[in-house]
MARKE-285400 format. One record per residue: residue number from 1; residue in one letter; chain; x negated, y negated, z of N, C-alpha, C, CB in turn. Coordinates in Angstrom, 2 decimals, padded with zeros to 5 digits. Glycine has a CB too. Layout:
N
NUM|a|A|X|Y|Z|X|Y|Z|X|Y|Z|X|Y|Z;
...
END
This chain:
119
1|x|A|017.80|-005.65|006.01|017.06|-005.03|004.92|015.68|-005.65|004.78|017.83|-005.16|003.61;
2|x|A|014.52|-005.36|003.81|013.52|-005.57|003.63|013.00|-005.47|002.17|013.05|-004.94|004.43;
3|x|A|012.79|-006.80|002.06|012.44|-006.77|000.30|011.01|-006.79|-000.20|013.05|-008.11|-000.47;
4|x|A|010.49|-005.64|-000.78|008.86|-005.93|-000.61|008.68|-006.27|-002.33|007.70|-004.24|000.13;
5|x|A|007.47|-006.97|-002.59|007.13|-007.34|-003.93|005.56|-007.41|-003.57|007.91|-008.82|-004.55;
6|x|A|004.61|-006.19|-004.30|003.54|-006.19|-004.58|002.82|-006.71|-005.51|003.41|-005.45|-004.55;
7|x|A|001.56|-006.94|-005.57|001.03|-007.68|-006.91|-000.48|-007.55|-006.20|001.75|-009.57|-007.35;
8|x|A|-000.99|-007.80|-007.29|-002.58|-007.72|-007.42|-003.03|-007.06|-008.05|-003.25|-007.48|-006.56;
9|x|A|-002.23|-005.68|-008.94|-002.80|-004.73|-009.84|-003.29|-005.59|-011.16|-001.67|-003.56|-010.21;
10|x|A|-003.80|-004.38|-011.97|-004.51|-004.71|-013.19|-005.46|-004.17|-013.46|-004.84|-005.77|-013.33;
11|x|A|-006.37|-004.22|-014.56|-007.24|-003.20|-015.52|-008.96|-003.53|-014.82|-007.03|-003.75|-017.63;
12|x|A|-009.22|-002.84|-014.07|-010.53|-003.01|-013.45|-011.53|-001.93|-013.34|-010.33|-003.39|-012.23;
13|x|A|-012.80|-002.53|-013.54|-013.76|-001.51|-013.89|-014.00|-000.55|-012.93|-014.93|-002.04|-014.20;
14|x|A|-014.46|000.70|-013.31|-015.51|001.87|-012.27|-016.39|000.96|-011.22|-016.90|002.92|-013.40;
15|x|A|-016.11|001.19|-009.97|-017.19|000.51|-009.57|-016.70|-000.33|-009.14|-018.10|000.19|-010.29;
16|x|A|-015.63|-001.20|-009.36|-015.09|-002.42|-008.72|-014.38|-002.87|-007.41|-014.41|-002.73|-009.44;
17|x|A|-013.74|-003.75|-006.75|-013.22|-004.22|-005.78|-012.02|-004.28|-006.26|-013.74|-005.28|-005.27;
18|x|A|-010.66|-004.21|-005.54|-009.70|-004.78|-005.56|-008.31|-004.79|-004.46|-009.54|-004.46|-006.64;
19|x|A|-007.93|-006.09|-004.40|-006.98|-006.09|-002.99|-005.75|-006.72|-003.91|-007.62|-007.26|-001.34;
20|x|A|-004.58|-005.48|-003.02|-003.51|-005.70|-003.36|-002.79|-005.81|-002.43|-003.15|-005.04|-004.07;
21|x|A|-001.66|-007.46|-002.79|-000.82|-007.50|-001.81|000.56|-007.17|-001.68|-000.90|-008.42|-001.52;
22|x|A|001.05|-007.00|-000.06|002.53|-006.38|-000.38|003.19|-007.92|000.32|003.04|-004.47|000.63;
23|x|A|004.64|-008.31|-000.25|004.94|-009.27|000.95|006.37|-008.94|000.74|004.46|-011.03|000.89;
24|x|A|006.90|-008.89|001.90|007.91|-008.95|002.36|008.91|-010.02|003.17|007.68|-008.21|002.78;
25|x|A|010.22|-009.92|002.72|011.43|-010.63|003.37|012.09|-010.14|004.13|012.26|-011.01|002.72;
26|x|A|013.02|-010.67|005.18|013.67|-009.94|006.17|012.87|-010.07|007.38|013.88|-008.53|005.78;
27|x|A|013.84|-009.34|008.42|013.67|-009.51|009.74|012.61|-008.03|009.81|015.30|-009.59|010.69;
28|x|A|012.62|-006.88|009.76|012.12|-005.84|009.85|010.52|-005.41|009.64|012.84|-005.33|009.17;
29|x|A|010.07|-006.47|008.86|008.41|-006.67|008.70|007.79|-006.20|010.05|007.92|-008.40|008.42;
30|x|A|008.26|-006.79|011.19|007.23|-006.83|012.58|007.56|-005.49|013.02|007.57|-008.09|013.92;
31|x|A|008.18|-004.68|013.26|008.60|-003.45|013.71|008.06|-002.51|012.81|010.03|-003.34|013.84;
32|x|A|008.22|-002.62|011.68|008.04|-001.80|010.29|006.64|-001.02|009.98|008.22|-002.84|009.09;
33|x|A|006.61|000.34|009.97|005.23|001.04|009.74|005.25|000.81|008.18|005.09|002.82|010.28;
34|x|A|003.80|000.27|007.63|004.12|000.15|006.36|003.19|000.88|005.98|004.24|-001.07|005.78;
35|x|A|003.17|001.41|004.47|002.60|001.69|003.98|002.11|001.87|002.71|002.69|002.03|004.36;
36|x|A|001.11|002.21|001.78|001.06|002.03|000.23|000.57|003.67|-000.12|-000.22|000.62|-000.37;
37|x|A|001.51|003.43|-001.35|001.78|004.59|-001.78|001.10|004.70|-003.05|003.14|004.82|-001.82;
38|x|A|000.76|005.61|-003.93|000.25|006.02|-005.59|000.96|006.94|-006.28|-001.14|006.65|-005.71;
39|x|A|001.02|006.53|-006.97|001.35|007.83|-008.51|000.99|007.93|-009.70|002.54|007.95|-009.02;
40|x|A|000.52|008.23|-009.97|-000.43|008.68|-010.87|000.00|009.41|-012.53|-001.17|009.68|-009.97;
41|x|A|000.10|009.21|-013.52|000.65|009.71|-014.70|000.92|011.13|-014.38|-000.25|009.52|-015.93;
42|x|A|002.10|012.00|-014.24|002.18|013.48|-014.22|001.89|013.40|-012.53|000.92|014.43|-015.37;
43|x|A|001.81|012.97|-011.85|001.58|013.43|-010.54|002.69|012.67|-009.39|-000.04|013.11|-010.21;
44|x|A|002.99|013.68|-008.49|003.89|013.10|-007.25|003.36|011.76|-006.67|003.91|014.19|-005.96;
45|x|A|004.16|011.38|-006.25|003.68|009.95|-005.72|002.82|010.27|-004.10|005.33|008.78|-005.50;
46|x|A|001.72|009.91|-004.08|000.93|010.57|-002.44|001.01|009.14|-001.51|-001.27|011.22|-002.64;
47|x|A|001.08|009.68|-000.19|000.34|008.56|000.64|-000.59|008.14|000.74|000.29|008.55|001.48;
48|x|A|-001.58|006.82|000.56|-002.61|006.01|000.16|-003.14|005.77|001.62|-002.15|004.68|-000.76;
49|x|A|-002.01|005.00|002.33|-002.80|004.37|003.92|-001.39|004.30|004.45|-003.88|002.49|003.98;
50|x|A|-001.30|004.07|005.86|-000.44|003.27|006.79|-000.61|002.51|007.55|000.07|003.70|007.37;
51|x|A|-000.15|001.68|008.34|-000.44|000.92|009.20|000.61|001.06|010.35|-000.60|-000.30|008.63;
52|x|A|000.56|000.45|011.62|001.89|001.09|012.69|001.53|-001.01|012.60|001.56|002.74|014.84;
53|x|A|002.97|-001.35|013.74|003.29|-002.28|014.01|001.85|-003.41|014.62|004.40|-001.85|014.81;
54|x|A|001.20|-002.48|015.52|-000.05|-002.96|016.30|-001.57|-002.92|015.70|-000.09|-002.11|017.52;
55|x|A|-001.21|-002.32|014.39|-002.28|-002.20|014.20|-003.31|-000.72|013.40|-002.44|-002.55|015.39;
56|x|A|-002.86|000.07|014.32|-003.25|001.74|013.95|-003.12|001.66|012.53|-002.14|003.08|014.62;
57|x|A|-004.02|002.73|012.21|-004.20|002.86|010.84|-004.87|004.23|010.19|-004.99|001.71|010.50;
58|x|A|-004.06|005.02|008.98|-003.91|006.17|009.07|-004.27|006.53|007.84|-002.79|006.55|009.52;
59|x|A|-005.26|007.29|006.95|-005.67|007.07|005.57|-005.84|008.65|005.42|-007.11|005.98|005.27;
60|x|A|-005.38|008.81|003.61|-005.62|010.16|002.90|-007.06|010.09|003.06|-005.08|010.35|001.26;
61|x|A|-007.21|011.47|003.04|-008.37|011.93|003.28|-009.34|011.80|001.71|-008.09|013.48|003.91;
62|x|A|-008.79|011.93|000.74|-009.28|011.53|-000.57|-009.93|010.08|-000.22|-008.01|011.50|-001.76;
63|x|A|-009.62|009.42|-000.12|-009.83|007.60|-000.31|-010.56|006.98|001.17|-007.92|006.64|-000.52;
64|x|A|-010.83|008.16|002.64|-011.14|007.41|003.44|-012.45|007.29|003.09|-010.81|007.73|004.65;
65|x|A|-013.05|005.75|003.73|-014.55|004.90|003.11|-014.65|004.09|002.32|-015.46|005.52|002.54;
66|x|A|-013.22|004.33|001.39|-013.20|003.67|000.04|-011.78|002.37|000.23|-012.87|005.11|-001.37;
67|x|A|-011.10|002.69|001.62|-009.52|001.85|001.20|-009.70|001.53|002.86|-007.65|003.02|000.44;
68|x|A|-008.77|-000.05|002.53|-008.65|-000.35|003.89|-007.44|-000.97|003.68|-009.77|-001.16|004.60;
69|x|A|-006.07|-000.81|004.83|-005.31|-001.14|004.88|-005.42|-002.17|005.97|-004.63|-000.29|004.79;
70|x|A|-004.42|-003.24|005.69|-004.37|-004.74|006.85|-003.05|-005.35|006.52|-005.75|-006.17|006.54;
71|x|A|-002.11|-005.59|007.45|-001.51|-006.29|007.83|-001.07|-007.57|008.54|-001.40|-005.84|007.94;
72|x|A|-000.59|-008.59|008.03|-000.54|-010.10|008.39|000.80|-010.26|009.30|-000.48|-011.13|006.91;
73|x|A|001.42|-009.77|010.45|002.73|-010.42|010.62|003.25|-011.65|010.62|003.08|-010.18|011.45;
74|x|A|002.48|-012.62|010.66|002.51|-013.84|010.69|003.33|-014.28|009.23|001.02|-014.34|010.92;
75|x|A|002.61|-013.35|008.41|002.80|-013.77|007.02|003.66|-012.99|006.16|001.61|-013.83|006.40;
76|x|A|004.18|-011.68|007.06|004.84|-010.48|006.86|004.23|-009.52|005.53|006.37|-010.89|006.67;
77|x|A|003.06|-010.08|004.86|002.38|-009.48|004.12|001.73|-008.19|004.62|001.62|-010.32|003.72;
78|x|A|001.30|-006.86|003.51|000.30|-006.07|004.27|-000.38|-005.99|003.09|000.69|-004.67|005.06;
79|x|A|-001.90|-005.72|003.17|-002.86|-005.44|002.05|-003.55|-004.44|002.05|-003.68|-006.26|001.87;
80|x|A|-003.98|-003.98|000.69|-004.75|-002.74|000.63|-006.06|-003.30|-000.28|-003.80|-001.36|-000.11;
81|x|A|-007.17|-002.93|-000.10|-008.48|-003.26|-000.28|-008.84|-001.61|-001.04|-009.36|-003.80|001.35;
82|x|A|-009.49|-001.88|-002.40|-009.84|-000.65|-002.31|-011.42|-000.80|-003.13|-008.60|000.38|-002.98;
83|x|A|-012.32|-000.02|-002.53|-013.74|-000.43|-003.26|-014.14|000.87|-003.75|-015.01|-001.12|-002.25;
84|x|A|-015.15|000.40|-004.65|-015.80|001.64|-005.33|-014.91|002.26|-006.31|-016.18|002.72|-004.30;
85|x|A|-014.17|001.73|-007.00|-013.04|001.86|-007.65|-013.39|003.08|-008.48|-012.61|000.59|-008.38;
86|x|A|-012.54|004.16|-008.85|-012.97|004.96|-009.56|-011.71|005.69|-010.60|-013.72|005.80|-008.64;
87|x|A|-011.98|006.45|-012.31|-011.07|006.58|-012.86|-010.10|007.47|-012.17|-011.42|006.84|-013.94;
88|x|A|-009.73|008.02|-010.99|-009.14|008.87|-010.33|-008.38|007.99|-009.25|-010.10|009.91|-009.87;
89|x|A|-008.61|006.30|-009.68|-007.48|005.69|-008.80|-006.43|004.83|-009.61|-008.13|004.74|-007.66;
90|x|A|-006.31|005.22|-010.67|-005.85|004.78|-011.47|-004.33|005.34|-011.33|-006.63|004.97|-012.53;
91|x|A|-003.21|004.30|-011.09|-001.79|005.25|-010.67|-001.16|003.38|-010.76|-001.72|006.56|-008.47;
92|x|A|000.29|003.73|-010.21|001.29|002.67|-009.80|000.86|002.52|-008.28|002.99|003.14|-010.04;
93|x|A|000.70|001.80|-007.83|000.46|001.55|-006.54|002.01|000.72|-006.05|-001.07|000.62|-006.41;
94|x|A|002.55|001.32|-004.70|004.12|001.12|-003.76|003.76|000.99|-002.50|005.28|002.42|-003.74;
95|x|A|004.47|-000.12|-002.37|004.28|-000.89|-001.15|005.66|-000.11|-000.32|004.36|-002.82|-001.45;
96|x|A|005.55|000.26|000.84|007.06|000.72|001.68|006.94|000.78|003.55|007.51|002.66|001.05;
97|x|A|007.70|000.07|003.51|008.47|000.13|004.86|009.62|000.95|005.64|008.90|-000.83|004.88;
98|x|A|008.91|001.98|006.49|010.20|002.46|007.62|009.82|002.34|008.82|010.72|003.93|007.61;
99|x|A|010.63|002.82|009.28|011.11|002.75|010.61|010.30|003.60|011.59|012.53|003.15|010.63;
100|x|A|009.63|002.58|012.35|009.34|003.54|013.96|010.01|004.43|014.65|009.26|002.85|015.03;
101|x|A|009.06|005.30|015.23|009.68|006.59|015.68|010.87|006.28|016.90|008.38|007.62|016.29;
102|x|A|011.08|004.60|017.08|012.58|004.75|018.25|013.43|003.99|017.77|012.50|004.23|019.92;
103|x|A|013.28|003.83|016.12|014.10|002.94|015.62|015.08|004.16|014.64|013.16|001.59|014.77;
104|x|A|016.22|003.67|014.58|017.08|004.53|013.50|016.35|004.10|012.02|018.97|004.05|013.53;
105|x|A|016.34|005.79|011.57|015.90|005.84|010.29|016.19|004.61|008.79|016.45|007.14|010.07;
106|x|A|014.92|004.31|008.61|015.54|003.17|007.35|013.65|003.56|006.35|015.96|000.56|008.30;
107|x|A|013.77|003.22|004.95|012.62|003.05|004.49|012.75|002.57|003.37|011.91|004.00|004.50;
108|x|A|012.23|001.48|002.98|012.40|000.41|001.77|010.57|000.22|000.77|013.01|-001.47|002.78;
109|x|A|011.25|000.59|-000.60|010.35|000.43|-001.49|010.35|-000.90|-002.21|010.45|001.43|-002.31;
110|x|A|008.77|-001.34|-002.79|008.47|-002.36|-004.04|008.63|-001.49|-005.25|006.85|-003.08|-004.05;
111|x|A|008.70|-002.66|-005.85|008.58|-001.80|-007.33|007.26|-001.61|-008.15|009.47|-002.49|-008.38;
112|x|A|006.57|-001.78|-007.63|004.89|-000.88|-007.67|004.16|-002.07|-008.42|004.76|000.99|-008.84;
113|x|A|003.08|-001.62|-008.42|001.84|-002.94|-009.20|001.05|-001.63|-009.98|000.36|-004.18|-007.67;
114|x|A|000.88|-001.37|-011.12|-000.06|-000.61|-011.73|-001.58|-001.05|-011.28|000.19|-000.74|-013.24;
115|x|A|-002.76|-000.14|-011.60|-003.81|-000.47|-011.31|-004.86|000.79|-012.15|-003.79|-000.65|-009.72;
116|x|A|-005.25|000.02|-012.99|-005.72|000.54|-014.03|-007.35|001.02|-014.10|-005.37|-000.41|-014.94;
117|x|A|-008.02|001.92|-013.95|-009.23|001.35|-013.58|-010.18|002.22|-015.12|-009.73|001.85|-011.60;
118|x|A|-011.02|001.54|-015.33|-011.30|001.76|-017.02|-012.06|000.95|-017.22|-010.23|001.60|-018.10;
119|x|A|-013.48|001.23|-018.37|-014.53|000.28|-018.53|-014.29|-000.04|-019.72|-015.89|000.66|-018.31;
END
């Protein structure tokens, strides 16, 4: 299994910087496509970014310029960077891990970091 715990959210201005981290336990980190997720008051939860095992990296079209996803295996952490912060990124931000396309299906959630953005 794979236990993720995000953090770094919180109430930050228009305009601002902010990196949030995911870290994870377990064996499955190094194999694991991860990715961060949003949801937003009243809205489905969307895909934010991904990352593949090596590296690749795969972003909503809303947020590309503005978000950068990075991954540490060393540290089994992955992070999301997001600049230019704006009131339209304001959601729960979810950290999640599944499975590569030759691995049997698995996908494991955090329990989200809010991220508030407001002057």
């Amino acid at each position: 299994q794979v236990q993720l715990v995000e953090s770094g959210g919180g109430l930050v201005q228009p305009g601002g910087t902010l990196t949030l981290s995911c870290a994870t336990s377990g064996s499955l980190f190094g194999i694991s496509i991860m990715g961060w997720y949003r949801q937003a008051p009243g809205n489905q939860r969307e895909l934010v970014a991904e990352i593949t095992p090596d590296g690749n990296t795969d972003y909503h079209d809303s947020v590309k310029g503005r978000i950068s996803i990075s991954r540490d295996n060393a540290k089994n952490t992955v992070y999301l960077q997001i600049h230019s912060l704006k009131s339209e990124d304001t959601a729960v931000y979810y950290c999640n891990a599944r499975n590569p396309p030759s691995v049997i299906r698995y996908s494991y959630w955090g329990e989200g970091t809010p991220v508030t953005v407001s002057s």
